[in-house]
TISERO-38639 format. One line per 5 residues: number of its first residue (from 1); their letters; for each residue x, y, z of C-alpha. Coordinates in pm, 1 decimal, always signed. Example, Ala and Ser with C-alpha at 12.3 -4.5 7.8 and 13.67 -1.06 7.14 Angstrom:
<atoms>
1) AS) +1230.0:-450.0:+780.0; +1367.0:-106.0:+714.0
</atoms>
This chain:
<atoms>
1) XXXXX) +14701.3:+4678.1:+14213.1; +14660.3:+5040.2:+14247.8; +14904.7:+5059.0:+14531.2; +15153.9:+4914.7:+14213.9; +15032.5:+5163.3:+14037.1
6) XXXXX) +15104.2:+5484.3:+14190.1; +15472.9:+5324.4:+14278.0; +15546.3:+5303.0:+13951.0; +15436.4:+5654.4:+13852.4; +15589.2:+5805.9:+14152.4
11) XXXXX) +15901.4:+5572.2:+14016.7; +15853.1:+5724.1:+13650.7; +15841.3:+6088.4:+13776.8; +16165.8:+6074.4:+13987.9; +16334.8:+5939.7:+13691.5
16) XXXXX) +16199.3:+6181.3:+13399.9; +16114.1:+6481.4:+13648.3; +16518.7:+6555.7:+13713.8; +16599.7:+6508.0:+13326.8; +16350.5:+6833.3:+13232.6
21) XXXXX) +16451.1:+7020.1:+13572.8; +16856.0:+7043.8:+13460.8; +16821.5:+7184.8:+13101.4; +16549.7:+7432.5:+13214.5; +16891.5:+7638.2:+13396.3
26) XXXXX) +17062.9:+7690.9:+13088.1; +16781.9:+7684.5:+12764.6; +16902.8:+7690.9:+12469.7; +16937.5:+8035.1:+12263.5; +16603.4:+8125.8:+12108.6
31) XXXXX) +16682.4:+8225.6:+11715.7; +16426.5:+8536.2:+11705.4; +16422.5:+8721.1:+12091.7; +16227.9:+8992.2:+11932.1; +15948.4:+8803.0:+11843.6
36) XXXXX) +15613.1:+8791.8:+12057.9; +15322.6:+8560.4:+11969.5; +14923.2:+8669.1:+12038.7; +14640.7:+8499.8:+11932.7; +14375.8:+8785.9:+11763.8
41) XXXXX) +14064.7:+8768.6:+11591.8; +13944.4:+9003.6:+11273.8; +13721.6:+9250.8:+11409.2; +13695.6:+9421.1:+11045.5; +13856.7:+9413.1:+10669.8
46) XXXXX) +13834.6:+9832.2:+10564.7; +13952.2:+9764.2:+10292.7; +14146.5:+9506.0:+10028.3; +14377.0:+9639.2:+9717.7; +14512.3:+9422.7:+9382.3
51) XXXXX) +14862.4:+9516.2:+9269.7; +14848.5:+9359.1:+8924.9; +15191.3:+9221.4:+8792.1; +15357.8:+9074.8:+8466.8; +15333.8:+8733.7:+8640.7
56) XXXXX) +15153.0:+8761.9:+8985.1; +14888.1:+8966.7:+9160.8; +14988.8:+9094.2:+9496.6; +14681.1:+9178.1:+9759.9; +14703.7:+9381.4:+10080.4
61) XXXXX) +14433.9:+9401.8:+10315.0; +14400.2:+9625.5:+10590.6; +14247.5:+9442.0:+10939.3; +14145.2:+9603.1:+11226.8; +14219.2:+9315.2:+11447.5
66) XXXXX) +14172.7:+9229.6:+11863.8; +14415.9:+9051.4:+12073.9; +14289.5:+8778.0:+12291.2; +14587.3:+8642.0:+12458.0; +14913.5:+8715.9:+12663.8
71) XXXXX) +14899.7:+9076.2:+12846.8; +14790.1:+9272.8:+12637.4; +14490.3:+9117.0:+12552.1; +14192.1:+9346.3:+12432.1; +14414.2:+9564.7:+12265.9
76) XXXXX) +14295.9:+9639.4:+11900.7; +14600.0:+9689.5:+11634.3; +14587.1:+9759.9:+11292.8; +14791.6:+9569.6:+11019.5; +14831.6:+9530.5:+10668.4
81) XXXXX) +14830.5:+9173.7:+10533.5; +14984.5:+9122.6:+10200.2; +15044.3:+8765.2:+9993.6; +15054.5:+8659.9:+9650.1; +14759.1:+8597.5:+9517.1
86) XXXXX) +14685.7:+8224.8:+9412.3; +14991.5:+8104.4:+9636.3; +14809.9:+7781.1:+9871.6; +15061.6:+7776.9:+10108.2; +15062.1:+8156.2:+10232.4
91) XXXXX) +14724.6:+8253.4:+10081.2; +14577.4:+8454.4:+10384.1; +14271.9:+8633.7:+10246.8; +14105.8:+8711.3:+10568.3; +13758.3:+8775.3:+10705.0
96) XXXXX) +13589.0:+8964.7:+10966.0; +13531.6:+8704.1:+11277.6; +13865.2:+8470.1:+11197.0; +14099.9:+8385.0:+11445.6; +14483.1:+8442.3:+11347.3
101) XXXXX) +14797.1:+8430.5:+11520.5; +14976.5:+8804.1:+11523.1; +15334.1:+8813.7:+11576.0; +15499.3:+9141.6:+11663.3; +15877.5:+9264.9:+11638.8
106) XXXXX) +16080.1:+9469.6:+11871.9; +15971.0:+9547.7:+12235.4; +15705.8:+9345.4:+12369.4; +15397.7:+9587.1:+12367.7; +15516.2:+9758.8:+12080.0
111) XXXXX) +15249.8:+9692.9:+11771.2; +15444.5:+9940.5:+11518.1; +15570.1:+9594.0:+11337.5; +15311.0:+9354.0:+11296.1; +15182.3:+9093.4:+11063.8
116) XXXXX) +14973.7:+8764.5:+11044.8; +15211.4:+8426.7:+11121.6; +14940.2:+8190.4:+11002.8; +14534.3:+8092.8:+11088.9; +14520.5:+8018.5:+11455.1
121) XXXXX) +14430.2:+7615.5:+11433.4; +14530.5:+7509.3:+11778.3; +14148.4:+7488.9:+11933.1; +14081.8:+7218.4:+11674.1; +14388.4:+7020.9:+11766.6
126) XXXXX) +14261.6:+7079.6:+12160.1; +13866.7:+6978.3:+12067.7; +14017.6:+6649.3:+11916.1; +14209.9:+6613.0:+12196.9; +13896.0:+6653.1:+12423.8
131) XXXXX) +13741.7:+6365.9:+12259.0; +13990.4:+6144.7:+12234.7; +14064.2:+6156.6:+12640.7; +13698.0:+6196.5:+12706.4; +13670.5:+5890.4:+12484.2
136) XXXXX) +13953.9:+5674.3:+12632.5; +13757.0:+5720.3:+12969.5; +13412.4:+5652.1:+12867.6; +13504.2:+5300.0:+12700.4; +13820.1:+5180.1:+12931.7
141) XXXXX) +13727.8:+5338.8:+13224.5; +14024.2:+5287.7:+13446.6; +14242.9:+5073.3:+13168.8; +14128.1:+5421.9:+12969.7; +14275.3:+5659.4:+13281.1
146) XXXXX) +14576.2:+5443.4:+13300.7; +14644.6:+5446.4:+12930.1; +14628.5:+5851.5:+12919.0; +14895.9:+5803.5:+13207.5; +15102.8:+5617.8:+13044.1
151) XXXXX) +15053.8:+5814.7:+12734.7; +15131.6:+6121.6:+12917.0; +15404.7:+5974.9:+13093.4; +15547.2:+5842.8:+12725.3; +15521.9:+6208.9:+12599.2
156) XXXXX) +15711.3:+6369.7:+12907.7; +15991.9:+6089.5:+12850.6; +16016.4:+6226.5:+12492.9; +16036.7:+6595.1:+12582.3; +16210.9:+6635.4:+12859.9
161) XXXXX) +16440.4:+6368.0:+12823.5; +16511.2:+6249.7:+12490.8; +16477.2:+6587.7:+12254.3; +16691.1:+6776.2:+12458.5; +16981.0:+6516.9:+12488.0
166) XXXXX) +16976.7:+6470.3:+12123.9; +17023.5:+6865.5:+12084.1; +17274.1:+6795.1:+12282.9; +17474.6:+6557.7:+12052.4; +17396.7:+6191.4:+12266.5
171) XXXXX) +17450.9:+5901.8:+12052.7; +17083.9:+5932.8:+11923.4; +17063.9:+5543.9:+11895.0; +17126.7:+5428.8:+12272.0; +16928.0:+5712.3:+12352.9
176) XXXXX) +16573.4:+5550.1:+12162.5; +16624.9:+5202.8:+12273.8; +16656.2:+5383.3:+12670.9; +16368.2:+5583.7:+12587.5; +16222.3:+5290.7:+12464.7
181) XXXXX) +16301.2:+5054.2:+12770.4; +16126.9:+5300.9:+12974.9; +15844.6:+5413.5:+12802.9; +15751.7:+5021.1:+12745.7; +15857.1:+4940.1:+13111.4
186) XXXXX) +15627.3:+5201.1:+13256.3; +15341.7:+5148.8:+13035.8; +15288.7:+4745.9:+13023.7; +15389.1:+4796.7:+13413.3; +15087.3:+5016.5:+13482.9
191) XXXXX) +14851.5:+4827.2:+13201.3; +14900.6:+4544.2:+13312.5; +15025.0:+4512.8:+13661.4; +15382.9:+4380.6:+13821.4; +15306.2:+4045.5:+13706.3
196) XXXXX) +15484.4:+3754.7:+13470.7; +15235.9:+3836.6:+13190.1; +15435.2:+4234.9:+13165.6; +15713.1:+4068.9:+13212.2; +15710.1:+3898.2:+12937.6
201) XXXXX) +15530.6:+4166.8:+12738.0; +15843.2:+4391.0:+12799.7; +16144.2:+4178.6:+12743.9; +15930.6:+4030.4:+12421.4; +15869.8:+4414.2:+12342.4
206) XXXXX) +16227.6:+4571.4:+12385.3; +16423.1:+4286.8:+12176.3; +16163.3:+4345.3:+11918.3; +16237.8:+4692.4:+11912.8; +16609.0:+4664.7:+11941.2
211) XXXXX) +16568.7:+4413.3:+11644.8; +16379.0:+4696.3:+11453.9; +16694.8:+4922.3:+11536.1; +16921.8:+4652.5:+11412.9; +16742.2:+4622.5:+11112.9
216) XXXXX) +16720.2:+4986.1:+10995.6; +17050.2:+5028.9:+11090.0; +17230.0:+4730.2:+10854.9; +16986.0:+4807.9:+10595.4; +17097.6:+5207.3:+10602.7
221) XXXXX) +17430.3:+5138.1:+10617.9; +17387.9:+4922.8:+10278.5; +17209.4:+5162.1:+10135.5; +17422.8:+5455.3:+10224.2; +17187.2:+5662.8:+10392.5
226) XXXXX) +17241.2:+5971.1:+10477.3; +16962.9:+6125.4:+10755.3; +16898.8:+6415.7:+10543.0; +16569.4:+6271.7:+10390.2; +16369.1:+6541.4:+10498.0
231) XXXXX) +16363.6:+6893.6:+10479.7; +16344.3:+6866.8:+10868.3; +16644.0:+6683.8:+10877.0; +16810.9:+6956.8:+10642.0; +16706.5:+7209.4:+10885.1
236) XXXXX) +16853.8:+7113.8:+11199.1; +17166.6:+7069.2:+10992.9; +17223.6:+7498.4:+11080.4; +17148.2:+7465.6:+11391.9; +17475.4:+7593.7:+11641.3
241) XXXXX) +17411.4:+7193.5:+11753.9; +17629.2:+6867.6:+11706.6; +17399.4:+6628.6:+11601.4; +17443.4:+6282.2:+11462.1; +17185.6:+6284.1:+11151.1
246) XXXXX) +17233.1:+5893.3:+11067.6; +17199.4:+5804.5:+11410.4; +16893.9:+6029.2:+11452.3; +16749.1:+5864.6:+11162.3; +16761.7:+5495.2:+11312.2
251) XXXXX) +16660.8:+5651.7:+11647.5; +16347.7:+5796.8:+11484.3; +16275.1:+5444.0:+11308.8; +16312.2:+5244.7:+11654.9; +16067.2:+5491.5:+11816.2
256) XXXXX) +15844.5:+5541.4:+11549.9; +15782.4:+5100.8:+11538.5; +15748.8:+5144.0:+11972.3; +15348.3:+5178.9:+12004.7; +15301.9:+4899.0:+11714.7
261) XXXXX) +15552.8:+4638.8:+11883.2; +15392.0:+4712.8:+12228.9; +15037.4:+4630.1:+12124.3; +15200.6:+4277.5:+11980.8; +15393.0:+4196.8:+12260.0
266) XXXXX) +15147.1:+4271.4:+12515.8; +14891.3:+4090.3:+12301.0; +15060.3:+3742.1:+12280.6; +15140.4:+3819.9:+12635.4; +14760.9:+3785.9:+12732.4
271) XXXXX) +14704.0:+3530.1:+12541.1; +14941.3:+3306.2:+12669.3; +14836.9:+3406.4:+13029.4; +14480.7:+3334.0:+12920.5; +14557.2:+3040.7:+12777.5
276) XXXXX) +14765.3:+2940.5:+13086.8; +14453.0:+2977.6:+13307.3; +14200.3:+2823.3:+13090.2; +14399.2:+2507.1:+13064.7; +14661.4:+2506.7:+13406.5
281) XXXXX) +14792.1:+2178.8:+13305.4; +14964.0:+2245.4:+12946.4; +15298.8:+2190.0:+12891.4; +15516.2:+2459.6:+12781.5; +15516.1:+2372.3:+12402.4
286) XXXXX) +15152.5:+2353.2:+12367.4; +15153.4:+2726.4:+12510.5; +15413.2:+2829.0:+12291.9; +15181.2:+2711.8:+12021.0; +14892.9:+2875.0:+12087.9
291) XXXXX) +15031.4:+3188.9:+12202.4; +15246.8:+3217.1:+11871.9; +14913.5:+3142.5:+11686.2; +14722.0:+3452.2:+11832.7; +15028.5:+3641.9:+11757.9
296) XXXXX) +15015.0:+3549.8:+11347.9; +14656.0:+3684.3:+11381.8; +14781.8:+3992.7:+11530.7; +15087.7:+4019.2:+11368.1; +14899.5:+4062.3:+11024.2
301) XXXXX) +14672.5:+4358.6:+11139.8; +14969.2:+4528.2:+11328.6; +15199.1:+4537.1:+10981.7; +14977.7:+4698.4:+10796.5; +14882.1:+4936.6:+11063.4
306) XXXXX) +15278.5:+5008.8:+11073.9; +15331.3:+5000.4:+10656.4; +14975.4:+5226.7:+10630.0; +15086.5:+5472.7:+10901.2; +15408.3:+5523.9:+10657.3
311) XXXXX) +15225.1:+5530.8:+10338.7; +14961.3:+5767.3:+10450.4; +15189.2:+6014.7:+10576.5; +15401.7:+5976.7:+10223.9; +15086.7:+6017.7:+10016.3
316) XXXXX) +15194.4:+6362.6:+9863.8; +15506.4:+6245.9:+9763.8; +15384.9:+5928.4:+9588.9; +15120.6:+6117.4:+9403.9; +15405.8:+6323.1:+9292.5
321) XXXXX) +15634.9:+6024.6:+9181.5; +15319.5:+5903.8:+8990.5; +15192.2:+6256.5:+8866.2; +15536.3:+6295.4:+8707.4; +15600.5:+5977.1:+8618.6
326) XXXXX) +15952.1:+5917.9:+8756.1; +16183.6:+5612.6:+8645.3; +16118.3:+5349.7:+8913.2; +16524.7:+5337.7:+8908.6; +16576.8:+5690.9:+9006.7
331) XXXXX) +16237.0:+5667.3:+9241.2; +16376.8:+5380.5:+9448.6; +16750.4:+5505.9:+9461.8; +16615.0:+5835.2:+9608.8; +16762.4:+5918.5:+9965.5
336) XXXXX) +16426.2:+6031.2:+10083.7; +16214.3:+5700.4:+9925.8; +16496.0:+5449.5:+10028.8; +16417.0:+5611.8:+10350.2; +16088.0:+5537.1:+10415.6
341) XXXXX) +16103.3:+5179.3:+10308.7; +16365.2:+5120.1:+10495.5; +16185.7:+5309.4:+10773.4; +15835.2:+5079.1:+10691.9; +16025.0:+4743.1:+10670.1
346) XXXXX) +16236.1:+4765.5:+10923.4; +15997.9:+4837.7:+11190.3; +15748.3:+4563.1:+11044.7; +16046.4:+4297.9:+11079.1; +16134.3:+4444.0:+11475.3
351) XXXXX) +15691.5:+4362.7:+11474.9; +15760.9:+4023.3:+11339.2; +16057.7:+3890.4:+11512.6; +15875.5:+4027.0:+11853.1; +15576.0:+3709.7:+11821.9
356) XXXXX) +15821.6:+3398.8:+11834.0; +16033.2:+3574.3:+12113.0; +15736.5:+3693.6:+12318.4; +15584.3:+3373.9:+12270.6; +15929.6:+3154.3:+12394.9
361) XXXXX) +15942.2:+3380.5:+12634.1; +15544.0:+3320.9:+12764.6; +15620.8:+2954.0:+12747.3; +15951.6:+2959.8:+12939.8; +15858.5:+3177.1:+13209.0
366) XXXXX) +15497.1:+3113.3:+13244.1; +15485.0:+2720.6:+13192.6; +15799.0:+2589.2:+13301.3; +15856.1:+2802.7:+13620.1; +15479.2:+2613.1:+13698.5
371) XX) +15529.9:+2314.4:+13558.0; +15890.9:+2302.5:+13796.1
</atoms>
């Protein structure tokens, strides 16, 4: 088992390794070459002033502050923060002990030009991090090492293969269902060993997730979405990059259903190779039964994980919708609502449609090849 196991990473690395390697010789243009990043804490606040205005109050606060990262670390600057008072977005009223991030213009070392980006919040992100590895090990143990792995691996896939051949102008489309194929090969591979049970876990997995991708695509073409949803989406539209913004919506929809559609196919998977071993003399239709039965049970659970995920991260905007109290007509015609339900649904129905096919699939391959 673990000889299978480092094949297939050495197998994964070869593949994804090269991918990262090639675009590293020619990266892309950075938009601001002048600008240097440092992580600094306040050492001191001498002193803060109110500019009052006809319709806003404008503060300015002079920081002593220390660097604490890159090469010139220990270096103590002075700058002047100013903001708009009563503004939650770039409200920075700072105080002595707080970390920040400083960014600097001009000549690297030169500290003539400098101002506070934003509150350094990266060491939270990395604490959470901590615990969630630290707790992936303590309860799986080795399942727990192999699933940060394949996590990892899943990640690398993403960023040095996928994001940069989308900047690139790929058809955004084939290039999720690859990603896909590989990220689910790799993963089920390593979780669950070169076996019939993956197997079936990844061919129940991928048409799931090529279903989703069929979905969201007929259902965006009838609703004549457009990809600019978000003011991400809007974004990238000036960047010097030829980028299919349809395609990269379907593409996000197809990855974004992945992780749920694994967990179902791998789970009616194990139950039909449980089942199989409990009772080695059932015929394939009584295994197609009760694997499709654990599946409904799972199947429920894993939709509203997927529809919840979507709704949580819309909250904002449907507590605006409601605090303004928008015609359901206009609401539901919206680019960027039609989106997300289409985004929701369609990934739900790739969930879905994965049960029956994993479960044919368990029954074919693991009964009849027996049974033969």
């Amino acid at each position: 088992m673990f000889k299978q196991f480092l094949i297939s990473l050495i197998i994964i690395m070869v593949f994804t390794l090269p991918v990262g390697a090639q675009f590293e010789e020619e990266p892309f243009e950075e938009v601001h070459e002048d600008e240097h990043f440092y992580r600094g804490r306040v050492l001191k606040v001498d002193e803060t002033k109110e500019e009052e205005h006809d319709y806003y109050t404008i503060i300015e606060q002079k920081l002593l502050v220390r660097l604490t990262s890159g090469d010139y670390s220990g270096e103590e600057i002075t700058i002047v923060n100013t903001f708009f008072e009563g503004d939650p977005v770039y409200d920075f009223l700072l105080e002595e002990g707080q970390e920040v991030i400083v960014v600097t213009l001009g000549e690297e070392g030169s500290f003539e030009q400098a101002y506070v980006q934003d509150m350094a919040r990266d060491r939270g992100i990395y604490y959470l991090v901590g615990v969630f590895i630290i707790g992936l090990i303590v309860v799986g143990r080795m399942k727990g090492i192999k699933t940060i792995i394949t996590l990892g691996v899943t990640i690398l896939i993403i960023f040095q293969g996928l994001l940069p051949l989308l900047l690139l102008g790929y058809n955004p489309i084939l290039l999720a269902i690859g990603t896909a194929g590989l990220a689910i090969s790799f993963t089920l591979l390593v979780i669950g060993g070169l076996n019939i049970k993956s197997l079936v876990a990844i061919l129940g997995t991928v048409i799931g997730v090529i279903i989703a991708g069929v979905m969201a695509f007929w259902a965006g073409s009838l609703a004549q979405l457009t990809g600019f949803g978000t003011h991400e989406a809007q974004m990238l539209y000036f960047l010097d990059q030829e980028i299919d913004f349809r395609g990269l919506l379907f593409a996000g929809i197809i990855i974004g259903s992945l992780g749920a559609i694994i967990d179902i196919g791998m789970s009616v998977s194990s139950a039909a190779a449980e089942i199989r071993q409990a009772s080695p003399d059932i015929d394939s239709r009584a295994l197609f039964r009760g694997s499709l039965n654990v599946g409904r049970d799972v199947m429920g659970t894993m939709a509203n994980t997927l529809i919840l995920a979507y709704v949580g991260a819309a909250i904002p905007m449907l507590l605006l919708v409601m605090g303004y109290e928008i015609a359901w007509l206009k609401v539901v015609n919206m680019d960027l609502i039609a989106t997300e339900f289409v985004r929701g649904v369609a990934g739900s129905i790739g969930l879905i449609a994965a049960v029956p096919v994993t479960a044919a699939l368990a029954a074919y391959l693991m009964g009849k090849r027996r049974e033969s």
